[in-house]
C-alpha positions as CSV (number, residue, x, y, z in Angstrom):
1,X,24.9,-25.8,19.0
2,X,22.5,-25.7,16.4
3,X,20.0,-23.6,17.7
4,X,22.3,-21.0,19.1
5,X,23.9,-21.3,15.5
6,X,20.6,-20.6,14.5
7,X,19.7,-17.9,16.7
8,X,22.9,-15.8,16.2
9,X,22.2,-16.2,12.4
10,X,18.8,-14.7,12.6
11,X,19.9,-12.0,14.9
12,X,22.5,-10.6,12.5
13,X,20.1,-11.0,9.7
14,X,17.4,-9.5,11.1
15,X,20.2,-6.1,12.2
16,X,21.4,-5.6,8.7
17,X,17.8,-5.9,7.1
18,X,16.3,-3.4,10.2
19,X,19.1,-1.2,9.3
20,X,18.1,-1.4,5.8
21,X,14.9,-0.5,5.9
22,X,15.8,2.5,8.6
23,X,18.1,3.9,5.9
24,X,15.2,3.9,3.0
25,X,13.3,5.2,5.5
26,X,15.5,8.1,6.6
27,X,16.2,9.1,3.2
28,X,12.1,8.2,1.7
29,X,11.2,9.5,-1.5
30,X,12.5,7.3,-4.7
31,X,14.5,4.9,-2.8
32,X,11.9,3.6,0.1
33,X,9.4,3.5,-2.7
34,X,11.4,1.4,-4.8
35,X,12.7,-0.7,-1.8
36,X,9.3,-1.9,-1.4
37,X,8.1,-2.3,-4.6
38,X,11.6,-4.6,-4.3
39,X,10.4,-6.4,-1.2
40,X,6.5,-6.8,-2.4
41,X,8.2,-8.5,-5.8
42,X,9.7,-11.0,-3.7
43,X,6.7,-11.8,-1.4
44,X,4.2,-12.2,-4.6
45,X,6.8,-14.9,-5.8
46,X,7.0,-16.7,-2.9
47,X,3.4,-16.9,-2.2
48,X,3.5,-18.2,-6.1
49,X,6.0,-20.9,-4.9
50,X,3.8,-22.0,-2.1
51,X,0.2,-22.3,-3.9
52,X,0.8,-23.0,-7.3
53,X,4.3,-24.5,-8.2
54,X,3.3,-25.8,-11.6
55,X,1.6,-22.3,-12.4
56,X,4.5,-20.4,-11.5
57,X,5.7,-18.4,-14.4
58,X,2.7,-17.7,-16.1
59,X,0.9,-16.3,-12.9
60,X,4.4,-14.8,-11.9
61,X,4.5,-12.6,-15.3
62,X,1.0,-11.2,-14.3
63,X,1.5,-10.1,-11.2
64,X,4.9,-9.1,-11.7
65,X,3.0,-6.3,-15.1
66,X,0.6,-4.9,-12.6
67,X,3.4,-4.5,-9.4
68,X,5.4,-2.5,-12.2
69,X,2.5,-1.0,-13.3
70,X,0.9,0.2,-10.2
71,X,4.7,1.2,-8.9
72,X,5.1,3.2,-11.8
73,X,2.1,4.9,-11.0
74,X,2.4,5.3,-7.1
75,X,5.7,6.6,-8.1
76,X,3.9,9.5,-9.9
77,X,1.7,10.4,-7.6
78,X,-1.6,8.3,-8.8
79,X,-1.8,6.1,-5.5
80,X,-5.8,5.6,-6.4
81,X,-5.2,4.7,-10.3
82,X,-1.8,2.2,-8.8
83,X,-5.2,0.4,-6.4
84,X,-7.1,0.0,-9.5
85,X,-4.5,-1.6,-11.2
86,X,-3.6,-3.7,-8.4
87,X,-6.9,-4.9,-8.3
88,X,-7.8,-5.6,-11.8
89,X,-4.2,-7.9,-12.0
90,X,-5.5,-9.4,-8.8
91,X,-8.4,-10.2,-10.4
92,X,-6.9,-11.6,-13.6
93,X,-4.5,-13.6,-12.1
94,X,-7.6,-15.5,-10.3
95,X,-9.4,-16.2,-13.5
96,X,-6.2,-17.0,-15.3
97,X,-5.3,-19.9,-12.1
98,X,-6.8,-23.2,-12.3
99,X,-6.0,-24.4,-8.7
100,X,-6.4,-22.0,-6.1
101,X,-7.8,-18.6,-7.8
102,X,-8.8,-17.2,-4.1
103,X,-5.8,-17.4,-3.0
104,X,-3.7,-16.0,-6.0
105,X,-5.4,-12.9,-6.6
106,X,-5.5,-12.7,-2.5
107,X,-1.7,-13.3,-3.1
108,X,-1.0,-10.4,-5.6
109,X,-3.5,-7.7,-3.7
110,X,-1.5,-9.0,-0.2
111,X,2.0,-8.3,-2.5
112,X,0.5,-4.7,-3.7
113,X,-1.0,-3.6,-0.3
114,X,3.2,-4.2,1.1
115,X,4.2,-2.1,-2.2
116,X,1.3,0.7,-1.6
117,X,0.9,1.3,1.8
118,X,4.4,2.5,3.6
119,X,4.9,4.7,0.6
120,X,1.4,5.8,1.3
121,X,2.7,6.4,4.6
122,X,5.9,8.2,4.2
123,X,5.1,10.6,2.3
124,X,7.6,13.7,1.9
125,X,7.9,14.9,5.4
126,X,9.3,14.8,8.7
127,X,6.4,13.4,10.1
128,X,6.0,10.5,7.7
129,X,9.6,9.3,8.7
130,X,8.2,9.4,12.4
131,X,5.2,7.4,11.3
132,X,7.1,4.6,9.7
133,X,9.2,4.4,12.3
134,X,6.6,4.5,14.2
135,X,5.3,1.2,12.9
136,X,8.7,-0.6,12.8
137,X,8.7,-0.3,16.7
138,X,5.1,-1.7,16.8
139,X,5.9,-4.7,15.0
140,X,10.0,-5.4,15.4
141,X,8.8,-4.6,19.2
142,X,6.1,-7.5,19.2
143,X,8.0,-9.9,17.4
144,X,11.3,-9.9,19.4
145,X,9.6,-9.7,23.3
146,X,6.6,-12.5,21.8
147,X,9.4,-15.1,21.2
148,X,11.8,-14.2,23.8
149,X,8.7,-13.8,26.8
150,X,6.7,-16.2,25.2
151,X,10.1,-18.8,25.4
152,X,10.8,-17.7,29.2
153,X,7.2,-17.9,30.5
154,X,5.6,-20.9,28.3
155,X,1.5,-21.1,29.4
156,X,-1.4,-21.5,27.6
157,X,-1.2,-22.0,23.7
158,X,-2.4,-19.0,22.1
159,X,-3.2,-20.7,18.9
160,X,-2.4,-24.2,18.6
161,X,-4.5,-25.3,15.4
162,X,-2.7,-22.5,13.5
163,X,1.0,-21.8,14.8
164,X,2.0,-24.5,18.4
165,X,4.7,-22.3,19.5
166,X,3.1,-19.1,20.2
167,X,1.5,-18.5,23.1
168,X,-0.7,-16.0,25.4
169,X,2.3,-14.9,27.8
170,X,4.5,-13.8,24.6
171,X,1.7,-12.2,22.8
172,X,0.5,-10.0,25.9
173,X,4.4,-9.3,26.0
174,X,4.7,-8.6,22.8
175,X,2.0,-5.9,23.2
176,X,3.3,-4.3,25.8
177,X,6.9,-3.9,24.6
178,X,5.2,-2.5,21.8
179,X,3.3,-0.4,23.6
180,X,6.4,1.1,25.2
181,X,8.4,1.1,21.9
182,X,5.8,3.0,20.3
183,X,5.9,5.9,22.6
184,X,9.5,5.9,23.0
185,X,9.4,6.7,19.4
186,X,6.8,9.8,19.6
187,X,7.7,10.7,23.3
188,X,4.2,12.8,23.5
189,X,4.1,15.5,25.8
190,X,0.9,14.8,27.3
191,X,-0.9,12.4,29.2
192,X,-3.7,12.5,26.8
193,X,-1.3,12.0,23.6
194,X,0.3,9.4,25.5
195,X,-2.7,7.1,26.0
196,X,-3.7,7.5,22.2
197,X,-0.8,6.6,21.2
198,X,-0.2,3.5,23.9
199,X,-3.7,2.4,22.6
200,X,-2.7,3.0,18.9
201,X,0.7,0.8,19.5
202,X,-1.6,-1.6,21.0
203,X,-4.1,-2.4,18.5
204,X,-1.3,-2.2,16.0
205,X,0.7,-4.7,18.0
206,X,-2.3,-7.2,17.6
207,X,-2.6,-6.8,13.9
208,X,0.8,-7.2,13.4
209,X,0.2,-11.0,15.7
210,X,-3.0,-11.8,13.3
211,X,-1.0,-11.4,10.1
212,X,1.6,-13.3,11.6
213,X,-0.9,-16.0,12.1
214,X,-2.3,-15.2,8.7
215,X,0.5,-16.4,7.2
216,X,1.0,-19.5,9.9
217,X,-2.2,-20.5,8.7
218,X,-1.3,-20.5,5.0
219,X,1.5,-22.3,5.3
220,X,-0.3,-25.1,7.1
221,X,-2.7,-25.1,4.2
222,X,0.0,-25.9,1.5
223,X,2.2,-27.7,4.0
224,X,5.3,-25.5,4.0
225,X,7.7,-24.8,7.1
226,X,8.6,-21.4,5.5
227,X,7.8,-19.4,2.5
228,X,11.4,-19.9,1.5
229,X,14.7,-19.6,2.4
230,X,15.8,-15.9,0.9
231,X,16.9,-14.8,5.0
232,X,19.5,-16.9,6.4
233,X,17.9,-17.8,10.3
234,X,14.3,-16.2,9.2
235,X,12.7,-18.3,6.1
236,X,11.6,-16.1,3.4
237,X,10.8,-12.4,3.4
238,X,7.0,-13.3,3.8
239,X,8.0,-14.7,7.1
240,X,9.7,-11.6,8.0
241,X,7.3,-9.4,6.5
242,X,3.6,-10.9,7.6
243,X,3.1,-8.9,10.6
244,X,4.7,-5.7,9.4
245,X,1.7,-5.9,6.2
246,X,-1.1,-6.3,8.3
247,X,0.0,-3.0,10.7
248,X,1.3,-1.2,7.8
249,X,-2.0,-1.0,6.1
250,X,-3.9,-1.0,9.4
251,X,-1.9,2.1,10.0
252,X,-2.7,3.5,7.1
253,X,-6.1,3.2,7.6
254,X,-6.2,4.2,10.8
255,X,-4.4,7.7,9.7
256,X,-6.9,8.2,6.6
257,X,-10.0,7.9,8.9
258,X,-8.7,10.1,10.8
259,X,-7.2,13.1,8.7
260,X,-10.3,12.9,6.3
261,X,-8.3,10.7,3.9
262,X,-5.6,13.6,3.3
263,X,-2.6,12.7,5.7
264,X,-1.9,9.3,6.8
265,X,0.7,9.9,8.9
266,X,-0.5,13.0,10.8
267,X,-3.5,10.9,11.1
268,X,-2.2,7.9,12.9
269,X,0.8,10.0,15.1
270,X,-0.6,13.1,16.0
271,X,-3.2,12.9,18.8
């Protein structure tokens, strides 16, 4: 009873914040910029709570000056002054921390690559809605077939150090659905498109698993079940969000290589 409690809890969590973020996304500009610059607020206190819980307000105030600073910037268009910021407070709240500077200013450049990259990605067209979207069925793909395939087949371990549950049957799963979700999405119109993008889905889907074990891995570290308990069935948001940073800025990469560093999202969706 519990675990179906559990379950149904997480499902109807998970619905309302994927609607969420479809709406920002629909409507971009202002309000998906601010609802991640929301979102990365939450995820740099969080990963506060988990490595330094007797630093927490001091190191919170830090990071919390250069996320508003940066946003305020990214907000006006200075996306390369915002990554300056981001780094310099990154690097100040490592020197600042006396347990654990790696990992605090690793902590607030993870929380400003979540507040700079789908923004980055967005952009104010048509085609930086598809891209987001785009991503969204990458990772919300990945994650839902993983743990339901990876629960209905069982096998091999795929990294039992790190995270015992997850295995090679739901990650190769995972890909795949993503794979398919990914061009459901775009729906190219060639066969050539269509296996750029399958392979872009692909490589995105097994980002979006290595963040996810990322974060397993911290939480082992600093011996924490979840980052917190924000989302009723999921944890915290970093547990909903690990995957989703990884691909995001992946994607984002991918797209700048590729359009000469002018258009991220033409870049990564149109092959």
């Amino acid at each position: 009873m519990g675990a179906a409690h559990n379950l149904v809890l997480r499902i109807v969590s998970g619905v309302v914040l994927a609607a969420l973020a479809l709406a920002v996304t629909f409507f971009g500009g202002g309000a998906f910029a601010l609802f991640w610059t929301a979102v990365a607020l939450l995820v740099w206190w969080e990963w506060l709570r988990l490595i330094e819980p007797s630093e927490h307000f001091g190191l919170l105030i830090t990071g919390l000056g250069a996320l508003a600073i940066g946003a305020a910037l990214a907000f006006g268009q200075h996306s390369g002054l915002a990554l300056l910021i981001l780094v310099l407070g990154a690097l100040a709240a490592g020197i600042t921390a006396t347990r654990n500077p790696v990992w605090t200013a690793g902590g607030l450049a993870y929380a400003g690559a979540l507040m700079l990259a789908p923004p980055l990605l967005r952009g104010d067209d048509h085609l930086g809605m598809l891209a987001v979207f785009f991503v969204f069925a990458v990772v919300w793909a990945t994650d839902i077939l993983a743990y339901f395939v990876g629960r209905a087949i069982g096998g091999p371990r795929l990294a039992p150090a790190i995270s015992p549950n997850k295995t090679w049957s739901g990650a190769i799963g995972g890909s795949l659905a993503a794979v398919l979700a990914g061009l459901a999405v775009l729906w190219p119109d060639s066969l050539a498109a269509a296996t750029k993008i399958a392979l872009t889905a692909f490589v995105l889907s097994a980002i979006s698993q290595a963040g996810d074990l990322f974060e397993s891995h911290m939480k082992r570290q600093f011996d924490a079940k979840d980052s917190s308990v924000l989302i009723p069935g999921h944890g915290g948001v970093m547990d909903r969000v690990d995957g989703f940073v990884a691909a995001i800025v992946a994607a984002v990469v991918i797209g700048l290589v590729r359009s000469g560093g002018h258009a991220p999202a033409a870049g990564l969706i149109a092959w």
